[in-house]
KOLTORRO-863590 format. One record per residue (C-alpha): x, y, z. Coordinates in steps of 0.001 Angstrom, whole numbers, plus 524288, in hexadecimal, padded with zeros to 5 digits. Layout:
N
+-------+-------+-------+
|     u |     v |     w |
+-------+-------+-------+
|     X |     Y |     Z |
...
+-------+-------+-------+
# end
This chain:
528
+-------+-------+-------+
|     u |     v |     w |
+-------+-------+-------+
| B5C45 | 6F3D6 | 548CB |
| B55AA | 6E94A | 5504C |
| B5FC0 | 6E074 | 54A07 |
| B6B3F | 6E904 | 54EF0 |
| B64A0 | 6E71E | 55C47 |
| B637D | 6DAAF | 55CB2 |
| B7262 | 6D85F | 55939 |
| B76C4 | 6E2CB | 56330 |
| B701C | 6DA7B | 56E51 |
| B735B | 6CDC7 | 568D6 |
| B8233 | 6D2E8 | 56964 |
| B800A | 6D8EA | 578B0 |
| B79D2 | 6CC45 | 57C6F |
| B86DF | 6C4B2 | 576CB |
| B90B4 | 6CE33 | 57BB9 |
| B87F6 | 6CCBF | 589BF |
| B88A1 | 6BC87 | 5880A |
| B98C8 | 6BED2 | 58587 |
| B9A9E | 6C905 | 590C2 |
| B93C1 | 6BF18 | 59A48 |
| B9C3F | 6B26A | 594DE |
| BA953 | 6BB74 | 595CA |
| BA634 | 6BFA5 | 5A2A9 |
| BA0B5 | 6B34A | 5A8F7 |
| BADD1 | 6AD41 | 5A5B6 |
| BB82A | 6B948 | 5A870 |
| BB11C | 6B8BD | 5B6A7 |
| BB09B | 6AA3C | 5B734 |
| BBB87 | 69E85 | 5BBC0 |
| BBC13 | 69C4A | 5ADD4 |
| BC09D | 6AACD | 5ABDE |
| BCA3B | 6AA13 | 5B497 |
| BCF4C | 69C8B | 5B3EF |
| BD0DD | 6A0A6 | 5A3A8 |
| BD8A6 | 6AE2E | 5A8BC |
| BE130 | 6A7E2 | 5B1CA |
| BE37C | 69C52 | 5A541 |
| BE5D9 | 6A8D9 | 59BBA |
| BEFF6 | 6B055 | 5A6AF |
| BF782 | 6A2D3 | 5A4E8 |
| BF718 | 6A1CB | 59956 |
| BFCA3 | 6B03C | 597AF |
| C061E | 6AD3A | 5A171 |
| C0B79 | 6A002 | 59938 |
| C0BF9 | 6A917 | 58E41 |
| C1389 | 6B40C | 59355 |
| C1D3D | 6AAFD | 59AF2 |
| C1F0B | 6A354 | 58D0E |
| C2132 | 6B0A3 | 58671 |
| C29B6 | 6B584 | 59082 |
| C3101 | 6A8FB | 59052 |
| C3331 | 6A7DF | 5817A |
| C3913 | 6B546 | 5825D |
| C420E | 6B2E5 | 58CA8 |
| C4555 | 6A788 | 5856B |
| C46F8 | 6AD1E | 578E5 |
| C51B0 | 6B3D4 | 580B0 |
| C58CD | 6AB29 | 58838 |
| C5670 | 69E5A | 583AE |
| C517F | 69B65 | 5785A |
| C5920 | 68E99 | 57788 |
| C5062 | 688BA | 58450 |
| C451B | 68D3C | 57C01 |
| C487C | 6862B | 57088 |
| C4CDE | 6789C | 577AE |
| C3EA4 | 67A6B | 57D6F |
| C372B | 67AC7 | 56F71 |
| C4100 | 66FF1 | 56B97 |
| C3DF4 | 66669 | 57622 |
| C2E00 | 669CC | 575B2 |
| C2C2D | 6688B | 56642 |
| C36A2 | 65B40 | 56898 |
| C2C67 | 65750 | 572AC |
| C20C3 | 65B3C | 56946 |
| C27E0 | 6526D | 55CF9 |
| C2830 | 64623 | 566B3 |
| C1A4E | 64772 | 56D2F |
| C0FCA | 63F93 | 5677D |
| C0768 | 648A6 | 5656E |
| BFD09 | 6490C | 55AE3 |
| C058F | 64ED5 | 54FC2 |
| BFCF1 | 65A5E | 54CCD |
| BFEB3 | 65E43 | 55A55 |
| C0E98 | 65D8F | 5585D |
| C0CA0 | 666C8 | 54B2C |
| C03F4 | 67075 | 552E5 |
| C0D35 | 6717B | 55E11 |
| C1770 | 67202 | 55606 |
| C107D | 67EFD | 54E7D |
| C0F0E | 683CC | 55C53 |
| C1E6E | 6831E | 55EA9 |
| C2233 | 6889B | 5529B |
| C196E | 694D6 | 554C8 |
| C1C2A | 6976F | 563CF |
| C278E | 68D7B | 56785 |
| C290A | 68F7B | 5767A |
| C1947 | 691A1 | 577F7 |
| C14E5 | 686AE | 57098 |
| C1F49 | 67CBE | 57768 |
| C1BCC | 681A9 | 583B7 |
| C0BD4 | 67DA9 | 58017 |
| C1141 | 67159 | 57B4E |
| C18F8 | 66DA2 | 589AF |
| C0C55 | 67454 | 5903D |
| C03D1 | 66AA9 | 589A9 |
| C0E11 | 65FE5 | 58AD3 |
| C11B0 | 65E93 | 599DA |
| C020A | 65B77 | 59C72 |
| C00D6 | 66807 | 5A699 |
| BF4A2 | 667FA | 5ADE4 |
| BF14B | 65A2F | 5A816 |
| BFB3D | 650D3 | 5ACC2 |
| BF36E | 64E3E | 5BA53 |
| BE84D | 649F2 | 5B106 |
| BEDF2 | 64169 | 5A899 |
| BF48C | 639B6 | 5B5F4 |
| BE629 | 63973 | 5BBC2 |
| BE042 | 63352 | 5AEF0 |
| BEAC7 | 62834 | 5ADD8 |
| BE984 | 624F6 | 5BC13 |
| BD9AA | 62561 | 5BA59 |
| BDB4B | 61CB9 | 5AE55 |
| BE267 | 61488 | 5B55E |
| BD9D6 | 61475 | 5C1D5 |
| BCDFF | 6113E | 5B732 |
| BD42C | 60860 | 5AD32 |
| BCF2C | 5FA79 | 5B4FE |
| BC15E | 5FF72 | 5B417 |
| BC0AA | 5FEB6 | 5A717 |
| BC574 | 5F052 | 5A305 |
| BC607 | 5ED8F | 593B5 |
| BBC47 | 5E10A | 591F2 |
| BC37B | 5D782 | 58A92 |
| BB831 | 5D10E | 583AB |
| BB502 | 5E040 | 57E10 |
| BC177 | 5E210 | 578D5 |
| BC11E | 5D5A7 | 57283 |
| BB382 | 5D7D5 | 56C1B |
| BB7BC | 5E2BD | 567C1 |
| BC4C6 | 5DD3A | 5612A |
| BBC5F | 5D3EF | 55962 |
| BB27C | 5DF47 | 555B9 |
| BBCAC | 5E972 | 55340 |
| BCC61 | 5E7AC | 554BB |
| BCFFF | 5F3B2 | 553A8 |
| BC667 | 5FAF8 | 55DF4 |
| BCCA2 | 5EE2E | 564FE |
| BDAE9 | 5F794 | 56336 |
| BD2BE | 60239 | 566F5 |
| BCEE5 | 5FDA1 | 572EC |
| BDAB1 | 5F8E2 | 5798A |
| BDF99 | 60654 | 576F6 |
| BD76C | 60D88 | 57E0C |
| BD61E | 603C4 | 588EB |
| BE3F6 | 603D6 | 58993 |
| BE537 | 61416 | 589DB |
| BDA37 | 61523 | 59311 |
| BD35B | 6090E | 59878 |
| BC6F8 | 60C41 | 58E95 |
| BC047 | 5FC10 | 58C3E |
| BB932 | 5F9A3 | 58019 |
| BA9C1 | 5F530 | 5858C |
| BA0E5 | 5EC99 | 58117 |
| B93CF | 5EC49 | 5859A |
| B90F7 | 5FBFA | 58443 |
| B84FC | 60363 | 57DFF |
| B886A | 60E89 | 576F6 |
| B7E40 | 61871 | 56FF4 |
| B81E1 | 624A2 | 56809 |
| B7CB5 | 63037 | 5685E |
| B7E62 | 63907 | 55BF3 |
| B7AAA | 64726 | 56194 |
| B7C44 | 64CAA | 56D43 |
| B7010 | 64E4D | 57319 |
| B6CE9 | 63E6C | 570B0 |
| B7703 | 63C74 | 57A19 |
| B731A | 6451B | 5845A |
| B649A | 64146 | 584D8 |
| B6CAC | 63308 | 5877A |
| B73C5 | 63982 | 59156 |
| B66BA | 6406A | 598D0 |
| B6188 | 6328D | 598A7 |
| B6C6D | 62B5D | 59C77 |
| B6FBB | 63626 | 5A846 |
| B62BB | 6331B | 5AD21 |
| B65E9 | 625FA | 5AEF3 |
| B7235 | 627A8 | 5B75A |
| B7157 | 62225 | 5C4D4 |
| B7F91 | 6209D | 5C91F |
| B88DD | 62B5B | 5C314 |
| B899F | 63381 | 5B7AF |
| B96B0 | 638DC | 5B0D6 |
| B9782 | 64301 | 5A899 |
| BA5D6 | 649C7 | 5A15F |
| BA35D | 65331 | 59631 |
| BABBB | 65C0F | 58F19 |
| BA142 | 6673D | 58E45 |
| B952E | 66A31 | 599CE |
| B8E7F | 6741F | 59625 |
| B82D8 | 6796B | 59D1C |
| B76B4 | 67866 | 594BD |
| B6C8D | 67019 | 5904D |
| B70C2 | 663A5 | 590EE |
| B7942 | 6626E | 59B27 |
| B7020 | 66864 | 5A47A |
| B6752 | 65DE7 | 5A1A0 |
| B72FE | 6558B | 5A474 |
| B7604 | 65C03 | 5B1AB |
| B67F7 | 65C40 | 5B422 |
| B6888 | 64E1A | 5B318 |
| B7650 | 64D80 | 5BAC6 |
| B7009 | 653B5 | 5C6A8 |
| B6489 | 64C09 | 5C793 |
| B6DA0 | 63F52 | 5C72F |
| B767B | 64564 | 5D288 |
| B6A76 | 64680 | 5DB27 |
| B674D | 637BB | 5D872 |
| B74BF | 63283 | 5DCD3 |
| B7AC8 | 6340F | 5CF64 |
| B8918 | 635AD | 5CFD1 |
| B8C0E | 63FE1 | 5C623 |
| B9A9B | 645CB | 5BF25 |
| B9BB7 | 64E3E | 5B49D |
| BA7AF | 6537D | 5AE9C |
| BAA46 | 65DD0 | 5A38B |
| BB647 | 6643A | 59D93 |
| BBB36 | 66F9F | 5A446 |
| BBABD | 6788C | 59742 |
| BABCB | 67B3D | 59949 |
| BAFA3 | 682E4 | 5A312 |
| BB285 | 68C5C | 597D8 |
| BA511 | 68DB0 | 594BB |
| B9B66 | 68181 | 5975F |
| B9B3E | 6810A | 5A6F5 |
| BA0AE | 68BD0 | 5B04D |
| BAAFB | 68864 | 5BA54 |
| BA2D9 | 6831B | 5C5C6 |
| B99F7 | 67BAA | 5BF07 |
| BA092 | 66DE5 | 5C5C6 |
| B9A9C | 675A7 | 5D190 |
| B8D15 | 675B9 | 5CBCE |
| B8C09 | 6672F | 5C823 |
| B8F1B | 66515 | 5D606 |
| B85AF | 66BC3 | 5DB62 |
| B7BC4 | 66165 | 5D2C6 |
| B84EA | 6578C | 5D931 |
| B8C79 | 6540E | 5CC12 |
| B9B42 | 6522E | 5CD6C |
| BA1CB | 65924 | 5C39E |
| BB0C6 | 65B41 | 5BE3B |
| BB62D | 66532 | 5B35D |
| BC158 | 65DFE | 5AB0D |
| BCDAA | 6672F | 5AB1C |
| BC5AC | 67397 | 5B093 |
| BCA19 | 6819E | 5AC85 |
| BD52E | 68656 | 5B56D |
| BDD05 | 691EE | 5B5BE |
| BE9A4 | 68AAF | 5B213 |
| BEF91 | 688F8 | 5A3F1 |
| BF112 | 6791A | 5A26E |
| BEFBC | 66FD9 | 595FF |
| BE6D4 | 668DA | 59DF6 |
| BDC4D | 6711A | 5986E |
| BDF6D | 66A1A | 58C00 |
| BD7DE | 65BE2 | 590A4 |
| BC96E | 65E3E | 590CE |
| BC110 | 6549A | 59443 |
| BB93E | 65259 | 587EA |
| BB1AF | 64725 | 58B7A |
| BA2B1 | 645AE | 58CE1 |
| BA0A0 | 63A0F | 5937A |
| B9385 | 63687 | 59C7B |
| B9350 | 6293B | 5A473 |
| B874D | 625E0 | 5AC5E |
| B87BA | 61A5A | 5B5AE |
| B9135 | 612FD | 5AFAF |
| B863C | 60F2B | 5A4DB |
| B860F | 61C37 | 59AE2 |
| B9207 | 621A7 | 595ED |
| B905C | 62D38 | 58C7F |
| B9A58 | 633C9 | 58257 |
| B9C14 | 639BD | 57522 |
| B9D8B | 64A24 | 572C4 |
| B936B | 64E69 | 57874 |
| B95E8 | 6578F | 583E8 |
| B89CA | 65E3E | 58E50 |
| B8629 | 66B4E | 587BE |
| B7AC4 | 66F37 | 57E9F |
| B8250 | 66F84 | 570D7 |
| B8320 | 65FC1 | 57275 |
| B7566 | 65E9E | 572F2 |
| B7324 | 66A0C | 56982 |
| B6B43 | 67244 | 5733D |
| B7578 | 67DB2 | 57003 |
| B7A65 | 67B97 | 55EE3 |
| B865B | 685BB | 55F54 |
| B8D00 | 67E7E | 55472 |
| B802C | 6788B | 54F51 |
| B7C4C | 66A8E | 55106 |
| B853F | 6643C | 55B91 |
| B87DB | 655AB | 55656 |
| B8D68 | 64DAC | 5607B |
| B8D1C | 63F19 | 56366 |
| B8E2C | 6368C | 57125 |
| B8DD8 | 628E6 | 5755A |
| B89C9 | 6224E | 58250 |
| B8DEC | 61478 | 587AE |
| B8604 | 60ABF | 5900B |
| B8ED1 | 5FFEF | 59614 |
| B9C97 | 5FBAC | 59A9F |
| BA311 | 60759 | 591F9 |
| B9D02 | 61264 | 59954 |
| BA6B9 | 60C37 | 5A593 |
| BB198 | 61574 | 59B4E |
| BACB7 | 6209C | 59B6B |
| BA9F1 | 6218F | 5AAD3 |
| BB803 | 61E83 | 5ACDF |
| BBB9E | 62977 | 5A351 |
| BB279 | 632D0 | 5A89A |
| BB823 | 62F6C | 5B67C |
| BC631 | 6300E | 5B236 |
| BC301 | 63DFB | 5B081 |
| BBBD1 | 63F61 | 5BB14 |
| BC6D2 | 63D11 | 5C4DC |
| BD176 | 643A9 | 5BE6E |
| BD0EF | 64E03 | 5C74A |
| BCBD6 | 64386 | 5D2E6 |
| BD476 | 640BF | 5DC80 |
| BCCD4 | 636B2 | 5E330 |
| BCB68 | 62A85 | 5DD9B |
| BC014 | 62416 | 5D476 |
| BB696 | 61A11 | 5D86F |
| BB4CF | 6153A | 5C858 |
| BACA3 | 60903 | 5CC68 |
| B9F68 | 60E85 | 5D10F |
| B9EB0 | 6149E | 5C264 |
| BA30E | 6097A | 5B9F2 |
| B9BFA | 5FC47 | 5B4DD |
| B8DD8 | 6014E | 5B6E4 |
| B8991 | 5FEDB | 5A7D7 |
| B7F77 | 5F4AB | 5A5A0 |
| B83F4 | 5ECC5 | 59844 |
| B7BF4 | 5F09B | 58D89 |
| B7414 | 5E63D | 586C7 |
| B762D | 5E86A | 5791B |
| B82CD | 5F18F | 57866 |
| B8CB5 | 5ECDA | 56F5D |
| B99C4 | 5F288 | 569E3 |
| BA572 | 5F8FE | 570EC |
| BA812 | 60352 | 5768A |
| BB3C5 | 60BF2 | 57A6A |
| BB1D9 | 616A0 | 5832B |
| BBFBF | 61EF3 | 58532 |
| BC741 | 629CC | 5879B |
| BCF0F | 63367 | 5827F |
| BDA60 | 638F8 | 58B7F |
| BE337 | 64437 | 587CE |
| BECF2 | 6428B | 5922D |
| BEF3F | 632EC | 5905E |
| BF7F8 | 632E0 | 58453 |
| BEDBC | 62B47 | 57C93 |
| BE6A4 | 6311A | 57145 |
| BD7AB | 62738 | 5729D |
| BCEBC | 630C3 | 56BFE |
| BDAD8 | 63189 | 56024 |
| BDCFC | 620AC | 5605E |
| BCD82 | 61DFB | 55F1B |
| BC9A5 | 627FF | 555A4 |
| BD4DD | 623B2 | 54D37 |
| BD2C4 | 61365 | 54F33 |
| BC64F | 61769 | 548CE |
| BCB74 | 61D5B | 53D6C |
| BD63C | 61333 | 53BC8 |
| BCC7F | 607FE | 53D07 |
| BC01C | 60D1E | 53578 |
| BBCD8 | 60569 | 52892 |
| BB338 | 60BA0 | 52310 |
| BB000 | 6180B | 52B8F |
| BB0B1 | 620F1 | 534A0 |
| BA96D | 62C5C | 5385D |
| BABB7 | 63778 | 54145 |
| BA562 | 641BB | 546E7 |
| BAD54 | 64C7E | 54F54 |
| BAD10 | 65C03 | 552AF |
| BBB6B | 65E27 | 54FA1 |
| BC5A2 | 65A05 | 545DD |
| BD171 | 65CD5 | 54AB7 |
| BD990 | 64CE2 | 54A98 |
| BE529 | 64B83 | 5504C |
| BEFA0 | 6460A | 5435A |
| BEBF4 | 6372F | 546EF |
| BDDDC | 638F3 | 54468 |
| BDEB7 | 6418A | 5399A |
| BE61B | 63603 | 5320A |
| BDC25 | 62A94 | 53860 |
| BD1A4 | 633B1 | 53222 |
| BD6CC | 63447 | 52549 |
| BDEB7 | 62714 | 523BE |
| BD122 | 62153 | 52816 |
| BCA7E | 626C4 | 51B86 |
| BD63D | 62608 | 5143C |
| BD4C7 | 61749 | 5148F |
| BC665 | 615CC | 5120B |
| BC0B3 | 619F8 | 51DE0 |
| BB370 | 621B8 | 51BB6 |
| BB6F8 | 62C06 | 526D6 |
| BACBC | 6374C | 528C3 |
| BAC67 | 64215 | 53345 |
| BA358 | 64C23 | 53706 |
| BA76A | 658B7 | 53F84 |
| B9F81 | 6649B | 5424A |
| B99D8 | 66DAB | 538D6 |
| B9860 | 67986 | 54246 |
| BA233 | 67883 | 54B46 |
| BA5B8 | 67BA8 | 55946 |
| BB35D | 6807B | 557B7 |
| BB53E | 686C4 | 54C65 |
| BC571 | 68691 | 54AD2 |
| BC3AF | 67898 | 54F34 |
| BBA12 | 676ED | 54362 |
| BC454 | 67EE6 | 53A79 |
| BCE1D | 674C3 | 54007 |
| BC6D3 | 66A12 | 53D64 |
| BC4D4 | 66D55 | 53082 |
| BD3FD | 66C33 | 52B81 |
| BD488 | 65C5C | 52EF4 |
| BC844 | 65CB6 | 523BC |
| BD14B | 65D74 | 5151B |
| BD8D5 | 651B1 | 5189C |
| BD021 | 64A1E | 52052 |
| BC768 | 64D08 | 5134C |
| BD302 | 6490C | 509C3 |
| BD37E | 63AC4 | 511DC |
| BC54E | 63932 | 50E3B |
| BBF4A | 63C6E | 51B90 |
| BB214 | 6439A | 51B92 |
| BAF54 | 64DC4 | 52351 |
| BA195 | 65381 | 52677 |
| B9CEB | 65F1F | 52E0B |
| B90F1 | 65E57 | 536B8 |
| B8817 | 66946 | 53036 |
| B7EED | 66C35 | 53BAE |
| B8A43 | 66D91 | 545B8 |
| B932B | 6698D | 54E89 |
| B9797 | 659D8 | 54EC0 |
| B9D85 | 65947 | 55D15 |
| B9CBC | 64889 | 55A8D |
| BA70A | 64088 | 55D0E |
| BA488 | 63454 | 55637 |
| BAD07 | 62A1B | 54DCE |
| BA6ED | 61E67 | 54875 |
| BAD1C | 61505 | 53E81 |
| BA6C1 | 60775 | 536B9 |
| B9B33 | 607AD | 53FA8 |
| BA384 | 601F0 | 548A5 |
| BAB3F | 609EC | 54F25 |
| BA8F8 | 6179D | 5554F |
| BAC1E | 62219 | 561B0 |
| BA408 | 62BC0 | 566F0 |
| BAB4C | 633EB | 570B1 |
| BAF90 | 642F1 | 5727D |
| BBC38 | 64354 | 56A78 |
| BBE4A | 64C9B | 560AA |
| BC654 | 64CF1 | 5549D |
| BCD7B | 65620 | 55B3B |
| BDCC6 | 65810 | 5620A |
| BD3A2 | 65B46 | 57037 |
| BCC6A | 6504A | 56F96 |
| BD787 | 647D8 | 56B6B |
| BE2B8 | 64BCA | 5728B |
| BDEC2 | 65547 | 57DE4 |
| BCF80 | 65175 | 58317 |
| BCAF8 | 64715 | 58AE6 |
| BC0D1 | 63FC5 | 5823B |
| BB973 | 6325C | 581AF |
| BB2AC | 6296F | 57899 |
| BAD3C | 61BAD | 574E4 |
| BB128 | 61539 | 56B97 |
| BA78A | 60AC4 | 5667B |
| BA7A7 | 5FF1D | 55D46 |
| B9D3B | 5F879 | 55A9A |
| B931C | 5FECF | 561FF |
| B8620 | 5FFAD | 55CD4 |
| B85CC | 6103C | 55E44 |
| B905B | 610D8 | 55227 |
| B84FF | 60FBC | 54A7B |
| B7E71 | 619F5 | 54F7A |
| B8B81 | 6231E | 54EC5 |
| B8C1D | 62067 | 540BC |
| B7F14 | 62488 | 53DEC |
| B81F0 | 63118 | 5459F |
| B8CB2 | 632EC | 53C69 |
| B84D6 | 62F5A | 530A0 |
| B7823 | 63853 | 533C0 |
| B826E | 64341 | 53752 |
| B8972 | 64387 | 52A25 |
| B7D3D | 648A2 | 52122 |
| B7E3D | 655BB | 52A8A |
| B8BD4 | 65698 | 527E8 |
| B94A2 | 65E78 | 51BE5 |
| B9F7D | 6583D | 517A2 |
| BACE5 | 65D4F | 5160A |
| BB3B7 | 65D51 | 508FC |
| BBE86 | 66208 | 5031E |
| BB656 | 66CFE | 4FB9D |
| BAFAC | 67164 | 50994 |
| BBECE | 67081 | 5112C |
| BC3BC | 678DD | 506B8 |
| BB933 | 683EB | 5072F |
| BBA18 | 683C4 | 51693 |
| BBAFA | 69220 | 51C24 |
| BC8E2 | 696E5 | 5195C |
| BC907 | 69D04 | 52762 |
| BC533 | 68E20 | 52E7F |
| BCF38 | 68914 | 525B0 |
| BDA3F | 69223 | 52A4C |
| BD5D6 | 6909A | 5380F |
| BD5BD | 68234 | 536CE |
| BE343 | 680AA | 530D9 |
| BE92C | 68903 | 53BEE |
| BE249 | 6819B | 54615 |
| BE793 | 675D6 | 54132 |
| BF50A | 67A20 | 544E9 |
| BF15B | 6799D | 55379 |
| BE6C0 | 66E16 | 5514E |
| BEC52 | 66553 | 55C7B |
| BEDED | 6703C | 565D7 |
| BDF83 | 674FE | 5651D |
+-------+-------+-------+
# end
């Protein structure tokens, strides 16, 4: 009886919890920016259906020239080409629907104003950050072919290999943010801060605590976060409340009440730059699962890196690139550039870049897969998702497939489960090539880490994944050299013992249900 009780108010306090959420947001701007999106939508749908039937009718010929000149269009593009096949699998099920996604997504509606304000802040930036001749040099002697690497991402967006930079790993997330309390607390000029997620909790009220008290001392401060935690992180007004503590703040691609594929580029980045001096990045974003105050999918692994020298000078550029995409005044760059002191005993290079969707170039695909192509003896990987685009999947296996010890560890518990089902159809053949595959037992790996002959490695926050790929903004360093490899390595190493690993035996007795789900999802991989 007192059992039955006891479940009867557990299930009233729920139903009380879901009646509050529902309501808060039917009677919120969310609710009714997310009605007026869903009247749209129902209006694009009955127009299309309305159309196709008038069509049927009168002319189907116009219809079929249409499909013709699309799917000719989609044959041409060079797009990945598991994108083409799931497009194509689109067509074939709902012709005029899925060509009229495929022009949608095409003619850059709602993003094209971006994309010009980007190349004209690249260009506005690109003498500020002057490739050292001497550094590329050393690092042709040291290493040729991060020598390629280098000139092609200078070249795609003015990102200089450094010299002459500390770097220090941090292999969980909380290491990194007790850095990043004592680090804040040194700040006497500015502080910038872009994250994909703010959440309101433990540790990033210490962090705001920390932001204010910095305002009132003359600190200039900025933070930025992606407009999806509007959905649930941070309400609507919050930029409102940061003002009030005197922090300037900016949502990247805020929820509006009009359908546009510019809801498809989130700002993915976690970057922190303080005076010029610190530069932060790696996955770890400001809410309590990073630091493992809340454990919904168990023990959060995640990893994170921070710079001391000339390098930081990168990411304060990209952070203000975004910044003043939606500025129309122009930037004063100087007072925010060139304040590092040169470290004493840093050594190595360093590569800090980033990854832009709407720029044609594909950085986040041409580094992970130099590292593959190059690797003699190893390389090991740690990310949340497994979803490669068809050039990775073959650097993966060709790299093992020619002697390569490659080894990666994803999550054991994860996040996303049809994601995880997803994931798990790239295991049988990456398996067959001879690449191992582990599971992180106690929970979720969120890392994003590759690191090759104890030489060469990038710690950034790019997935495995088409989003991360293909449509987020993202950043990372790449290193070579630098005395913190070692540490990643170990990470990797003392990670592996709390890890399963995948075999043929365990991918054939995966749940028949995760394996249907999987194989379906895999049709529509790219468009995820």
């Amino acid at each position: 009886m007192e059992k039955e009780k006891k479940k009867k108010e557990r299930v009233l306090r729920l139903a009380k919890r879901w009646r509050k959420g529902f309501f808060s947001i039917l009677f919120s701007r969310l609710g009714l920016v997310l009605l007026l999106l869903g009247i749209q939508l129902l209006l694009l749908v009955s127009i299309w259906l309305l159309f196709d039937q008038w069509m049927s009718q009168y002319f189907i010929g116009g219809q079929t020239l249409f499909e013709l000149v699309v799917l000719l269009y989609l044959f041409n593009t060079p797009m990945d080409p598991n994108a083409k096949l799931s497009w194509f699998l689109l067509i074939a099920l709902m012709p005029l629907l899925g060509c009229t996604l495929l022009v949608w997504t095409q003619v850059e509606m709602g993003h094209r104003s971006i994309r010009h304000k980007l190349r004209t802040l690249q260009k506005e930036t690109a003498s500020l950050l002057p490739q050292e001749e001497a550094a590329l040099q050393q690092l042709r002697t040291v290493s040729p072919e991060s020598e390629g690497l280098a000139h092609y991402l200078y070249k795609i967006g003015n990102y200089p290999v450094y010299t002459q930079t500390e770097t220090e790993y941090f292999p969980q997330g909380e290491d990194k943010f007790e850095k990043m309390l004592q680090e804040l607390e040194k700040a006497k000029q500015f502080i910038f801060l872009e994250y994909f997620i703010i959440e309101e909790g433990y540790m990033w009220g210490r962090i705001l605590e920390v932001l204010a008290r910095k305002v009132k001392q003359g600190v200039e401060v900025r933070v930025m976060y992606d407009g999806s935690c509007e959905f649930s992180k941070l309400p609507a007004d919050y930029p409102l409340r940061l003002a009030r503590y005197g922090i300037a703040s900016k949502v990247w691609e805020p929820l509006k009440p009009a359908v546009t594929s510019s809801y498809n580029y989130r700002d993915h980045r976690k970057i922190l730059v303080i005076d010029g001096k610190t530069a932060f990045c790696g996955g770890v974003n400001l809410a309590d699962e990073y630091i493992n105050r809340t454990s919904p999918f168990g023990h959060w692994k995640d990893a994170a890196l921070m710079l001391r020298g000339p390098a930081v000078d990168s990411f304060t550029i990209l952070f203000l690139q975004m910044w003043n995409v939606t500025e129309k005044k122009r930037e004063e760059y100087a007072p925010y550039l060139g304040h590092f002191p040169l470290p004493k005993y840093a050594s190595g290079f360093v590569i800090p870049y980033g990854d832009c969707p709407l720029n044609g170039h594909k950085a986040a695909v041409r580094v992970y897969s130099q590292i593959l192509y190059t690797a003699k003896h190893y390389v090991y990987i740690m990310t949340p998702y497994l979803i490669p685009d068809d050039e990775l999947y073959t650097a993966l296996r060709f790299a093992s497939e020619r002697g390569v010890d490659v080894k990666m560890i994803l999550p054991g518990i994860p996040d996303k489960k049809l994601i995880w089902a997803l994931s798990k159809r790239y295991y049988r053949r990456l398996a067959a090539a001879g690449v191992e595959v582990y599971e992180y037992t106690p929970g979720f790996v969120h890392s994003k880490v590759f690191v090759s002959d104890d030489e060469k490695a990038v710690v950034g926050t790019i997935n495995l994944d088409y989003r991360s790929l293909y449509h987020h903004f993202e950043c990372g360093t790449y290193l070579v050299n630098a005395p913190c490899i070692n540490r990643i390595v170990s990470d990797f190493s003392d990670t592996l013992p709390k890890c399963r690993k995948v075999t043929m035996d365990t991918i054939r007795h995966e749940k028949i249900s995760r394996k249907i789900t999987g194989a379906l999802l895999k049709l529509i991989a790219p468009l995820l």
